[in-house]
C-alpha positions as CSV (number, residue, x, y, z in Angstrom):
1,X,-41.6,-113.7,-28.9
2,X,-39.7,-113.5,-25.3
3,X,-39.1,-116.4,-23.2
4,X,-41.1,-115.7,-20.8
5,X,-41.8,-119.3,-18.9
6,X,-43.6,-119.7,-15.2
7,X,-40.7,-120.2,-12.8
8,X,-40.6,-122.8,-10.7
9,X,-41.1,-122.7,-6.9
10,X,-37.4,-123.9,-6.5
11,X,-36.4,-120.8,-8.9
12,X,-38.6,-118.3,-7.1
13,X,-36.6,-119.5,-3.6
14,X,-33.3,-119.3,-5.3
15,X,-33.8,-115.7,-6.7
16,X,-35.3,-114.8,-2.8
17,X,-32.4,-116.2,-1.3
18,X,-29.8,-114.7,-3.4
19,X,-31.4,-111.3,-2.6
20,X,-31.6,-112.1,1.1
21,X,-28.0,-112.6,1.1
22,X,-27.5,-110.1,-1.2
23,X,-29.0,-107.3,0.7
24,X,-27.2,-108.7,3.6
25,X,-23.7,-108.5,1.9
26,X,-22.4,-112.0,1.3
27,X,-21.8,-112.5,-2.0
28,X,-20.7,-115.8,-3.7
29,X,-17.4,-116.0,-4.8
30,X,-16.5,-118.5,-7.7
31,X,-13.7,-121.1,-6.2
32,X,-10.0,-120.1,-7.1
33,X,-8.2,-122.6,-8.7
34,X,-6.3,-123.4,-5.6
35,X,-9.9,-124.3,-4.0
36,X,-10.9,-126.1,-7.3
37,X,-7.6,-128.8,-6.6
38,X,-8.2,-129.4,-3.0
39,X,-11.5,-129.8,-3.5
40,X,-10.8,-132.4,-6.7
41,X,-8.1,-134.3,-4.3
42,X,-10.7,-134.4,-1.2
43,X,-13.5,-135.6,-3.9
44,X,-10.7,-138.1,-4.9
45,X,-9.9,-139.7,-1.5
46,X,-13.1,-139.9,-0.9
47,X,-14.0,-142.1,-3.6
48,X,-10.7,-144.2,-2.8
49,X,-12.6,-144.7,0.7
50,X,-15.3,-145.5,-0.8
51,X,-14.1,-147.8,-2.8
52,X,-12.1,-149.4,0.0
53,X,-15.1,-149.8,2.3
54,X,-17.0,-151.6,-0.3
55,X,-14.4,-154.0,-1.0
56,X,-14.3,-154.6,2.9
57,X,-18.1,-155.0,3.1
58,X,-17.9,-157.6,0.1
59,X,-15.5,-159.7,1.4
60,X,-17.3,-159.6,5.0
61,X,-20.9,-160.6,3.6
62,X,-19.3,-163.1,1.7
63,X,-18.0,-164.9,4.8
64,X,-22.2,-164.6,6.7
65,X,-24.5,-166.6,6.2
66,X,-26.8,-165.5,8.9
67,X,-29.5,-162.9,7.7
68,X,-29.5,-160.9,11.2
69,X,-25.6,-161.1,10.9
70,X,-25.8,-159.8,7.2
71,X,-28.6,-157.1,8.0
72,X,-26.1,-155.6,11.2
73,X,-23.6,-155.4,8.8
74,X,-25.3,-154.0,5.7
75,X,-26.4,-151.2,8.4
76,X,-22.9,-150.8,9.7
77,X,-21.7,-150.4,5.5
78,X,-24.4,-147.9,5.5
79,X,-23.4,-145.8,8.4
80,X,-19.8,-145.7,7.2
81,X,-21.0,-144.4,4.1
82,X,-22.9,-141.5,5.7
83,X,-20.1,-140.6,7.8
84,X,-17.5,-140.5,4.9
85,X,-20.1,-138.3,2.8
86,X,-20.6,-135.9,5.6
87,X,-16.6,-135.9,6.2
88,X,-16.3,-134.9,2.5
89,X,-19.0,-132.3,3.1
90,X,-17.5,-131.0,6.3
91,X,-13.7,-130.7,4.6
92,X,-15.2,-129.3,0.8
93,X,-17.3,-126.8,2.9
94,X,-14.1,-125.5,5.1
95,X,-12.4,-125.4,1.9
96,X,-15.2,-123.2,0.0
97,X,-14.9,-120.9,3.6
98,X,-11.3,-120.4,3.7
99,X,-9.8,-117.2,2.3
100,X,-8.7,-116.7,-1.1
């Protein structure tokens, strides 16, 4: 008996996208190890800023009392979080681009 399961839609995409950029010539190239370690130490300070801000946004929420005060700040924690995910995005992605 094969294994011969419906694919998913997601899988269905995935294979035409791999032949679209197959046909097209990029290819995907596994990480070099040099890659893999920056990648690790970017995914690394990135959680140490993480960390940081959250300790910041703690201590700061501890001191309001106000709920408009504590909602502008919650939003503020919230942005800085976005911006430090799409910074790790932004440097993992020029690392994944540069040349091996």
């Amino acid at each position: 008996m094969t294994d011969d399961k419906p694919k998913s839609a997601v899988e269905l995409a995935m294979e035409r996208m791999r032949r679209k950029d197959a046909d097209s010539g990029l290819t995907e190239q596994p990480p070099t190890e040099e890659q893999k370690a920056a990648i690790a130490e970017a995914r690394s300070l990135h959680a140490s800023k993480v960390a940081e801000a959250e300790i910041l946004h703690r201590s700061k929420l501890a001191g309001l009392l106000d709920p408009a005060e504590r909602a502008q700040a919650e939003e503020a924690y919230r942005r800085d979080l976005a911006r430090l995910r799409d910074d790790l995005e932004r440097k993992i992605g020029k690392i994944r681009s540069r040349p091996e």
